[in-house]
C-alpha positions in Angstrom: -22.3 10.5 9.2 -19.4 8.6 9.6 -16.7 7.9 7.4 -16.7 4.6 5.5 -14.5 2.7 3.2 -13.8 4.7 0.0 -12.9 2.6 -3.5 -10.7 3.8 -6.3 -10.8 1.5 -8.8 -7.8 2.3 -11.3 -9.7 1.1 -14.2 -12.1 3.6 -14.5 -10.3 6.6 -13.7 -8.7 9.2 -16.1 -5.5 8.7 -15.9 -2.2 10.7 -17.1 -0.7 8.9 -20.1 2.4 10.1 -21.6 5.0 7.8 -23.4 3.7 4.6 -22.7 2.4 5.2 -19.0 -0.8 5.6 -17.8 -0.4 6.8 -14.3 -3.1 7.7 -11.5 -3.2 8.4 -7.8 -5.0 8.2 -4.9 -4.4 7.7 -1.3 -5.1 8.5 2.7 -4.4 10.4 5.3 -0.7 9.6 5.8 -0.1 7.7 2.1 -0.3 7.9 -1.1 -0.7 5.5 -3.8 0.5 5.8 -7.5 -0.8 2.7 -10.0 1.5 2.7 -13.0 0.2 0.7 -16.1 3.7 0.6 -18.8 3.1 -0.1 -22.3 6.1 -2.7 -23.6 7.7 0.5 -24.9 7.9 3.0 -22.3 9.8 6.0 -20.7 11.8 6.1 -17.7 9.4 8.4 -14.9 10.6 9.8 -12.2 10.1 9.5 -8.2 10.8 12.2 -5.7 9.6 11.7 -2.1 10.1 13.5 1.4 10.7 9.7 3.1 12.1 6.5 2.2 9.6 5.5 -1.2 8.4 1.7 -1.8 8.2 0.5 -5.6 6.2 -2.3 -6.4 6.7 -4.2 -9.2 4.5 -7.4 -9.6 5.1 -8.3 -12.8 7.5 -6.7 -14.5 11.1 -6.0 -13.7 13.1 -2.8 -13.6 16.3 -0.4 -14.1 16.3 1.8 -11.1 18.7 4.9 -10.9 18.9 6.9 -7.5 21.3 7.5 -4.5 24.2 7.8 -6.7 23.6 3.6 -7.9 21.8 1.9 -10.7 20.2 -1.4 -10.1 18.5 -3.9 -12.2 15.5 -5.4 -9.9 13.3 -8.8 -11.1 9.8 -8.5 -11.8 7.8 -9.7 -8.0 10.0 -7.4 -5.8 9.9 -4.8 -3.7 12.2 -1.9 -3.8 13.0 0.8 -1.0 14.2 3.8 -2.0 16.0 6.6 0.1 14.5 9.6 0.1 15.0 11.8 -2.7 14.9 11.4 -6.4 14.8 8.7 -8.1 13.9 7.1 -12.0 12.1 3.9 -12.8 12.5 2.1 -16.2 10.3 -1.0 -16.4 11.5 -3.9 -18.6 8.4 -3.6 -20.6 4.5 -4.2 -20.4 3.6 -4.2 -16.7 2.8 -2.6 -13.5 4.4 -0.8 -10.9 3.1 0.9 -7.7 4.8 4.1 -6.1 3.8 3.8 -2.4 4.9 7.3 -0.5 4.1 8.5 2.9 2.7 12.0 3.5 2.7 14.3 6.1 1.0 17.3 4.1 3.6 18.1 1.5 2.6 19.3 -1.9 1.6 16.6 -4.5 2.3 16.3 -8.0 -0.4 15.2 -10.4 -4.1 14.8 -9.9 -5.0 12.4 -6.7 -8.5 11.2 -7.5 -9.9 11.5 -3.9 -8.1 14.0 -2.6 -11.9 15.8 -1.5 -12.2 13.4 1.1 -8.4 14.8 2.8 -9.1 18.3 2.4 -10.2 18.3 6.3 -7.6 16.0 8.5 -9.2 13.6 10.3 -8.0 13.7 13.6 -8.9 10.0 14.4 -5.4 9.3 12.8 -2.3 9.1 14.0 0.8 11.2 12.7 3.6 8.5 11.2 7.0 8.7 13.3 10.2 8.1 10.9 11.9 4.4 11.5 15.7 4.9 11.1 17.4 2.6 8.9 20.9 0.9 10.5 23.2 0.8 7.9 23.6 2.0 4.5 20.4 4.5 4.8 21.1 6.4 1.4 21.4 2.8 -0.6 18.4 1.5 -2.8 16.9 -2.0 -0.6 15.5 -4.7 -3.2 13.8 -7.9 -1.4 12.7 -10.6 -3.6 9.3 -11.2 -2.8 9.7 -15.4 -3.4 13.2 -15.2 -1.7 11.5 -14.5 1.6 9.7 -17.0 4.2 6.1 -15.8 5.8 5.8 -16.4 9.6 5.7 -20.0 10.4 2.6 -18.5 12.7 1.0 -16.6 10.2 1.6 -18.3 7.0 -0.7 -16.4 4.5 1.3 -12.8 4.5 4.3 -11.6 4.1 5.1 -8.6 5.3 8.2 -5.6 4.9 8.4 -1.5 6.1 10.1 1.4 5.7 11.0 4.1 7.5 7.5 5.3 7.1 5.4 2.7 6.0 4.7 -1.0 6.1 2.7 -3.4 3.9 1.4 -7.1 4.3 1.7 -9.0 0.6 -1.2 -11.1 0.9 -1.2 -13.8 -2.2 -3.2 -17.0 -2.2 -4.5 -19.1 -5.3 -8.6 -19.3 -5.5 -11.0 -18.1 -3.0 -10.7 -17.2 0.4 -12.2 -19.7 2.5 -15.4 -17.9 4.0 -15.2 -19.9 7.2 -12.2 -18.2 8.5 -12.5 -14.4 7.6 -11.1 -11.9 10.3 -13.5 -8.9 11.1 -11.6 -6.1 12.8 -10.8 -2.6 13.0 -8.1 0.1 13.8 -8.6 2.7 16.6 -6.1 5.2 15.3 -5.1 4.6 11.8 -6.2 3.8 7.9 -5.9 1.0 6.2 -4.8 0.7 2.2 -5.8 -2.4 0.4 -4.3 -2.2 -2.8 -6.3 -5.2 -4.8 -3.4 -5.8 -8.1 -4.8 -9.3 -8.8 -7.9 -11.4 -8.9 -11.3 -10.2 -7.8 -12.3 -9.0 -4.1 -15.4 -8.3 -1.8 -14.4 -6.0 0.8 -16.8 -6.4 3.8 -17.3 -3.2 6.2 -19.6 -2.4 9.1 -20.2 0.8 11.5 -20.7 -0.3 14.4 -23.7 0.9 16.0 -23.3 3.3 18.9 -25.9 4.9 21.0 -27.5 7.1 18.7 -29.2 5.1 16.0 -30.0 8.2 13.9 -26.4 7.5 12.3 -26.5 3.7 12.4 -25.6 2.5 8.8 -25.9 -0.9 7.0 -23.5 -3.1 6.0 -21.5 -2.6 3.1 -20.1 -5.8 0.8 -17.7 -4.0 -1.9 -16.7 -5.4 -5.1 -13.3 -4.6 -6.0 -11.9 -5.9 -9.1 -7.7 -5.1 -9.9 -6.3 -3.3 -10.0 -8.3 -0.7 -6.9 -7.9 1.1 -3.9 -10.1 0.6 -0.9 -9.2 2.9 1.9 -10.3 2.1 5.0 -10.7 4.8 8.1 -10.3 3.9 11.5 -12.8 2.4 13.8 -14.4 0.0 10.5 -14.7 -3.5 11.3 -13.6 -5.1 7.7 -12.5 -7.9 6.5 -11.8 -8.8 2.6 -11.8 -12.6 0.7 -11.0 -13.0 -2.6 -13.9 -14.3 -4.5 -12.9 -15.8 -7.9 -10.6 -19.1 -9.3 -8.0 -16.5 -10.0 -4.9 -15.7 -7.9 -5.0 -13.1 -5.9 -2.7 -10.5 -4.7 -3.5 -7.9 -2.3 -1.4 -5.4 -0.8 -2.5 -3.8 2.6 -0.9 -0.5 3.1 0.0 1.1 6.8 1.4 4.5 7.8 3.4 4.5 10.4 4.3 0.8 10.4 2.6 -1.6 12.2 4.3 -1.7 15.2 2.4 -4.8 17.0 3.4 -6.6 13.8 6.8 -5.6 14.1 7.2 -6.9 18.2 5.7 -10.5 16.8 8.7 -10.7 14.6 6.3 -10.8 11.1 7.8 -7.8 9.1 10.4 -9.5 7.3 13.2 -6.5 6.9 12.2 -4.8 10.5 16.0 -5.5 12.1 16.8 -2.9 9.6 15.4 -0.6 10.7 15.4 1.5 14.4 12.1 2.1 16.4 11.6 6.4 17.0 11.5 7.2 20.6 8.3 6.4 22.4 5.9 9.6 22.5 5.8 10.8 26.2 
């Protein structure tokens, strides 16, 4: 049989709570995610990671202390951290998402679908490590509404790290179900991390010669906050399906290279290609 989108939805998991955080994981091949739900009194946590680490942090702002610097960050930004250690303090009630590439280093804490990554799927690629061009050991902080979308592709915005890259995908209402956009990765997974609104993820096998393993269409509801992974070769698409904003972060390890060369990835001329692979 072959592999198909797998959800996580955060709100039913069991989840880890200690001093005012309830945190649970999940992830792919080459990521993993961490969903972070802060009472308004809450602990500092900490973040270690082998590669540069991305913090979300929607709706809430935060005191960040790592690479020798502390830094107060808004709520709606995105923060890179070097790789390392690191502690988060949120501001109060709120979210926060821990986005870490992986390359098969031991994780810390229970990752709710960690079965399905027990065998590696050879269908995906390994990530290559972007270098970043000046101050690589400094924490990065982009203010999600400081920063233009492509004038050609107005609906995303779009940042990477060394190691991965995601599209922040926001729009008010329902997508319009005229212009959906079916289509599918040869050699890598797909995150979509759904943090507001409500979602119908739409995925399709597509039918090869042997019918025996032929399977019908799938039409996923995913309310916020979840985690649909997507492998490679699944046509998908996703529209969000209620009055309500929606936010939806699409998560890529390595970075998405062909999005980089159209000049979409807003912080990419930070950051240093790794060699071609011969």
């Amino acid at each position: 049989m072959i592999r198909n989108g797998e959800l996580i939805d955060f709100q039913t998991v069991e989840t880890a709570a200690k001093d005012g955080l309830h945190r649970s994981q999940a992830r792919g091949q080459n990521f993993i995610v961490e969903f972070i739900k802060a009472d308004a009194a809450s602990a500092a946590f900490a973040i270690e990671s082998a590669y540069e680490a991305m913090v979300l942090l929607p709706d809430v702002g935060a005191q960040i202390v790592g690479a020798n610097e502390t830094v107060a960050v808004k709520a709606r930004s995105l923060v890179i951290l070097p790789a390392g250690k690191a502690s988060v303090q949120l501001a109060g009630a709120g979210t926060c998402c821990i986005l870490t590439s992986n390359a098969g280093e031991p994780v810390s804490g229970k990752v709710e679908n960690a079965a399905t990554y027990a065998t590696r799927d050879e269908r995906v690629v390994a990530f290559g490590t972007y270098q970043r061009r000046s101050a690589p050991d400094a924490i990065r902080v982009l203010e999600i509404d400081a920063i233009d979308a492509p004038h050609d592709n107005p609906r995303l915005k779009m940042f990477q790290s060394a190691t991965l890259s995601i599209n922040w995908v926001e729009y008010a209402g329902p997508r319009d179900r005229k212009a959906l956009s079916p289509h599918a990765h040869k050699s890598f997974e797909q995150g979509s991390l759904a943090l507001a609104g409500e979602f119908r993820h739409h995925l399709r096998v597509e039918w090869g010669k042997n019918a025996e393993v032929w399977q019908e269409d799938r039409h996923v509801v995913a309310p916020s906050p979840s985690l649909l992974v997507i492998p490679p070769q699944i046509i998908h698409t996703t529209e969000g399906v209620n009055d309500e904003r929606h936010l939806l972060i699409d998560i890529f390890s390595p970075p998405r290279a062909d999005f980089i060369a159209k000049n979409w990835v807003a912080n990419s001329a930070e950051y240093e290609a790794p060699p071609a692979q011969p």
